[in-house]
C-alpha positions as CSV (number, residue, x, y, z in Angstrom):
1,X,-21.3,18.3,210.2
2,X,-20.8,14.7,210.6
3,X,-23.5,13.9,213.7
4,X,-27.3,13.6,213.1
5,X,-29.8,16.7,213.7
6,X,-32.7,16.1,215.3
7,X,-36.2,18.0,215.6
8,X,-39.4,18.6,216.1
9,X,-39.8,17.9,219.9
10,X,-41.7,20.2,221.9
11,X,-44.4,20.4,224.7
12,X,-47.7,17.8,224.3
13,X,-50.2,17.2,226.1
14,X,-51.0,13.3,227.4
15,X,-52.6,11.7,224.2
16,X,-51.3,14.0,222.0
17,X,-48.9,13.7,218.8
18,X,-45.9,14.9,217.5
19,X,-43.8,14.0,214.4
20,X,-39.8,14.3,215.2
21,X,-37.5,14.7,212.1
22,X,-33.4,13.5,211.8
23,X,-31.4,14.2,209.1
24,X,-27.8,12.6,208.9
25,X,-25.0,13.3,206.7
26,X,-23.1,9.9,206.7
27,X,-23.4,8.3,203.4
28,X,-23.0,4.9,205.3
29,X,-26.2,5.6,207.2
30,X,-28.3,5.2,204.1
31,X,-27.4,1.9,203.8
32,X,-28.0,0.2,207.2
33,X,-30.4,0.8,210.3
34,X,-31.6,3.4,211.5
35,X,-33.1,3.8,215.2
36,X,-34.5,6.5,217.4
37,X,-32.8,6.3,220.8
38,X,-34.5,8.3,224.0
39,X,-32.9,9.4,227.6
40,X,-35.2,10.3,230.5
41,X,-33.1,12.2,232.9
42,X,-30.9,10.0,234.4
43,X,-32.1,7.1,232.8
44,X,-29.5,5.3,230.5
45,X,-30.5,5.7,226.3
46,X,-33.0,3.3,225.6
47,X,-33.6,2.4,222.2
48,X,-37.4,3.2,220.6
49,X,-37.8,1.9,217.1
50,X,-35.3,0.9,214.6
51,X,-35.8,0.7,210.7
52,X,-34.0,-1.2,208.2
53,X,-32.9,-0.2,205.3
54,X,-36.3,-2.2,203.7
55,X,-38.8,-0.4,205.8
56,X,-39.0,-3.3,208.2
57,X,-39.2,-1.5,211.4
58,X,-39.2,-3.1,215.0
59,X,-40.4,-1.4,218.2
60,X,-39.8,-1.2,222.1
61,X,-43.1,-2.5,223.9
62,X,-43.5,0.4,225.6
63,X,-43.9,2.5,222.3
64,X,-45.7,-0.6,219.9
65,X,-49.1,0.5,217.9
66,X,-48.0,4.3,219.2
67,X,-44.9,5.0,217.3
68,X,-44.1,5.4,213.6
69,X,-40.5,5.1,212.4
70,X,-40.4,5.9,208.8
71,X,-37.1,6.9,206.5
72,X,-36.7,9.1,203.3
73,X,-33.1,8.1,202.3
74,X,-33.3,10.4,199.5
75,X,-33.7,13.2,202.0
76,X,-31.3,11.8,204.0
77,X,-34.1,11.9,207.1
78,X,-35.9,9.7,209.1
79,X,-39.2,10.3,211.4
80,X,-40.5,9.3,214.2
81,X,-44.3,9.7,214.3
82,X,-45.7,9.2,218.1
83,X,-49.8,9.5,219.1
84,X,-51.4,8.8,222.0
85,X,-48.2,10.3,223.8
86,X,-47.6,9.5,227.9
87,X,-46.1,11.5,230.4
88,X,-43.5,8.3,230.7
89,X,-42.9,9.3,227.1
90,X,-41.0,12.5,228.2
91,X,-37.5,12.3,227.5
92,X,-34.5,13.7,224.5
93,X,-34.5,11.8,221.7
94,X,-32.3,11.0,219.6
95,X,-31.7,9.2,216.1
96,X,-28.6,6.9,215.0
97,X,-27.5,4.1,213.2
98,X,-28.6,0.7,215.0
99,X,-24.6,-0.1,214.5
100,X,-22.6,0.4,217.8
101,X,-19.5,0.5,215.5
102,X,-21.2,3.5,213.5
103,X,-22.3,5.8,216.7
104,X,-18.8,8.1,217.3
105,X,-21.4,10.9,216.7
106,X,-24.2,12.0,219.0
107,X,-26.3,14.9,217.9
108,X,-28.3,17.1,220.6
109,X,-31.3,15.7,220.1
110,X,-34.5,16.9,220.7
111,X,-36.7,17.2,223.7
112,X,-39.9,15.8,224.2
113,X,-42.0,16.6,227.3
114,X,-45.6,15.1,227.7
115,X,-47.8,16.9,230.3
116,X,-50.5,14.9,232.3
């Protein structure tokens, strides 16, 4: 299985939290970026949070002081922590290398739905 697994999603109420969970399998991954991508219906896939292979993180402002990316490389697994969730925040996520070049693979991803 060469695409990323993600999960941990589920249904939250507004402010709540939730911890999502990717594990990859491509060696390559451990050794460059790593971001959490979302897709809220028939939105295009915005990009949430990327992490480096340093732990230097960046985030979109619409997510900054709410999300957590974090990376375990020798699980081969990276998190997204999110608190104070928004019904805006409803969407699938997904995780992937920050590398256009290395995104052949999508996984399913995992859905996220945030209830007012």
């Amino acid at each position: 299985q060469v695409q990323p697994v993600e999960s941990g999603g589920g249904l939250v109420q507004a402010g709540g939290s939730l911890r999502l969970s990717c594990t990859y399998s491509e060696r390559r991954f451990r050794y460059n970026g790593l971001a959490w991508y979302r897709q809220a219906s028939t939105n295009p896939r915005e990009m949430v949070g990327v992490i480096t292979p340093a732990g230097d993180t960046k985030y979109a402002d619409s997510v900054k002081g709410r999300f957590t990316i974090s990376r375990d490389d020798a699980k081969n697994t990276v998190y997204l922590q999110m608190k104070d969730l928004k019904s805006e925040d409803t969407a699938v996520y997904y995780c992937n290398s920050d590398r256009p070049d290395f995104q052949q693979f999508w996984g399913r991803g995992t859905q996220v739905t945030v209830s007012a």
